[in-house]
C-alpha positions in Angstrom: 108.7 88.3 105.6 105.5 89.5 107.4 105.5 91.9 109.4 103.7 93.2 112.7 101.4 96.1 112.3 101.7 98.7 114.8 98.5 100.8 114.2 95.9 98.5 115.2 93.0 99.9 116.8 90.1 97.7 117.9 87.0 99.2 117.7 85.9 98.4 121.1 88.6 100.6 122.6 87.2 103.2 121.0 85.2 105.1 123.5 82.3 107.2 123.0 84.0 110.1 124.0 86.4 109.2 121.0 90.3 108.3 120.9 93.1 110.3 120.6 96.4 109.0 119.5 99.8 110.8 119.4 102.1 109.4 116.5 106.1 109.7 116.3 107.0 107.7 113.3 110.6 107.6 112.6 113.2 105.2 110.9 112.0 102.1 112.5 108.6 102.1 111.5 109.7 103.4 107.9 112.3 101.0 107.6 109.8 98.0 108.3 107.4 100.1 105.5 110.2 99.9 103.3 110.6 96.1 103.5 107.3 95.9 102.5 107.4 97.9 100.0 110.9 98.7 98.8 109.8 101.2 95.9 109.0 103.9 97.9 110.0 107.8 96.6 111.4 108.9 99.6 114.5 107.6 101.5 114.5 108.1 104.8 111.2 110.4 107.4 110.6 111.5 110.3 107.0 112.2 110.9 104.8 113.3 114.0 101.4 113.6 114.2 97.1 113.0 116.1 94.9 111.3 115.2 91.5 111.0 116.9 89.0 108.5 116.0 85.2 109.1 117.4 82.2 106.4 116.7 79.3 107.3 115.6 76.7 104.1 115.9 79.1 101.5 113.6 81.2 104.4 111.5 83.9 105.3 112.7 85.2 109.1 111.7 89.0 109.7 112.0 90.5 113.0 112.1 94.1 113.2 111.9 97.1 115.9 111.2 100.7 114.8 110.4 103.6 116.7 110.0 107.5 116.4 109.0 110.3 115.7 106.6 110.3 113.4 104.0 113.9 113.0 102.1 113.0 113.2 98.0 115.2 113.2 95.5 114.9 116.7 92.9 112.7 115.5 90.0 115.1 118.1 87.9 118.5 117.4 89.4 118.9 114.6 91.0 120.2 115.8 94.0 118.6 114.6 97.2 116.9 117.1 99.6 114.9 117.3 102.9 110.6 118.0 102.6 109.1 120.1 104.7 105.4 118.4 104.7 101.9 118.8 106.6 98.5 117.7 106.0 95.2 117.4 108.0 92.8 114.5 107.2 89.5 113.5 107.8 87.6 109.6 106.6 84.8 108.2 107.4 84.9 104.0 108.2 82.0 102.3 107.8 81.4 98.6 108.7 82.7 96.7 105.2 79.4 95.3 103.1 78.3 91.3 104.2 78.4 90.9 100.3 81.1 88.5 98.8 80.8 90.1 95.2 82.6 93.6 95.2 80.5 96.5 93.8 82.3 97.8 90.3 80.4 101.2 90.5 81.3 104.6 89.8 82.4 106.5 93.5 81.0 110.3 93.7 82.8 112.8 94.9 81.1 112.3 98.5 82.3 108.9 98.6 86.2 109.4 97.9 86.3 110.2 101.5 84.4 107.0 103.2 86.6 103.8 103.4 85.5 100.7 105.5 86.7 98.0 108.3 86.1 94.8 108.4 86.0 92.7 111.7 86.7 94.4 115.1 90.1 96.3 114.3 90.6 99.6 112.4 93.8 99.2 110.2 95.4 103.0 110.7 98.3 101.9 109.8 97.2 102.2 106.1 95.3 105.4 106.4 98.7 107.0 107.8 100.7 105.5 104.8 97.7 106.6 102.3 98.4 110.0 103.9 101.7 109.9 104.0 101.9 108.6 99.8 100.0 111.8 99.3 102.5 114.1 100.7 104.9 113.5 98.3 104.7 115.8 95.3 104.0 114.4 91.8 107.8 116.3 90.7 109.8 117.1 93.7 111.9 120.1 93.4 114.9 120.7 95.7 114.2 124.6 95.1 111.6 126.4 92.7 114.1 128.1 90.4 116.4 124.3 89.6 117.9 124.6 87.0 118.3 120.4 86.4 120.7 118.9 84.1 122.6 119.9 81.3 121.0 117.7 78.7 123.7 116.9 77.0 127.1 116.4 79.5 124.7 116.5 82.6 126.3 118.8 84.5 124.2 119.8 87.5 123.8 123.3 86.6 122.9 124.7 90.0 126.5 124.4 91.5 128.1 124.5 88.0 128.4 125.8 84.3 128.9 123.8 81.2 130.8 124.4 78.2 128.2 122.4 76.0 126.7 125.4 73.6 122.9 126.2 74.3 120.7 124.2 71.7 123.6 121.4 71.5 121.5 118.8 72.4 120.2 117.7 68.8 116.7 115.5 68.7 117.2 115.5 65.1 120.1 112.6 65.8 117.9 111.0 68.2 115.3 110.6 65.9 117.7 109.4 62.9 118.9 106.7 65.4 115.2 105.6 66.7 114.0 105.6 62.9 117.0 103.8 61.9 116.1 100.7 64.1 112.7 100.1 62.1 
């Protein structure tokens, strides 16, 4: 199913005196995201945010700031918990090259931050969920001090205690079993 894409700018509505746009994305727009792309590491979001977008001759430089919840799930114990999240951005568009063949060089540092547009239209709507993707933490932790799982009955052990003796969990046998399928 193809969907419509809300954050389409074209580039002649972008005045010289630049652009600013106020975004409220909630569950629609991340419901239609998730369609698209149903592996996503957060369940539901509610973010707000500006983004201005200024010319300058045929690049285009976008400044933005969003802010939020995202809804992760603990990387330790499983339970699911609400994000607090905020980042600022800035990327530089740049007409896309006339060339057919793409270039399979080495980007420098300077470069990570240019992207490019093809056509007449400025695709935010990919630069927001680029932005958004790097919100989420690489392990997402409900609180610093998680304790996680008890390895071996997996009691959650920040709302409970096990019986299961410290140390009980034995890699020895789950090496014997892994060698034993060779």
């Amino acid at each position: 199913m193809k969907t419509h894409k809300t954050l389409q700018i074209s580039v002649k509505s972008i005045p010289e005196t630049g652009k600013e746009l106020g975004l409220q994305l909630g569950k629609e727009w991340f419901d239609r995201w998730r369609e698209e792309d149903p592996g996503l590491e957060f369940t539901q979001a509610n973010i707000r945010g500006a983004v201005n977008l200024a010319k300058h001759g045929t690049d285009i430089l976008i400044r933005g700031l969003l802010e939020g919840r995202l809804a992760l799930s603990c990387s330790r114990c499983l339970e699911p918990f609400a994000a607090q999240v905020a980042t600022e951005f800035e990327v530089l568009l740049m007409p896309a090259p006339q060339s057919e063949a793409p270039d399979k060089e080495e980007l420098s540092a300077q470069e990570l931050d240019l992207d490019v547009y093809s056509g007449e239209t400025v695709d935010l709507e990919a630069l927001v969920r680029e932005q958004i993707i790097l919100l989420v933490p690489l392990k997402p932790l409900c609180q610093e001090d998680c304790r996680g799982l008890c390895p071996t009955c997996g009691a959650n052990l920040n709302r409970e205690t096990c019986s299961c003796k410290e140390g009980s969990f034995q890699l020895a046998a789950v090496s014997n079993q892994l060698t034993a399928k060779d």
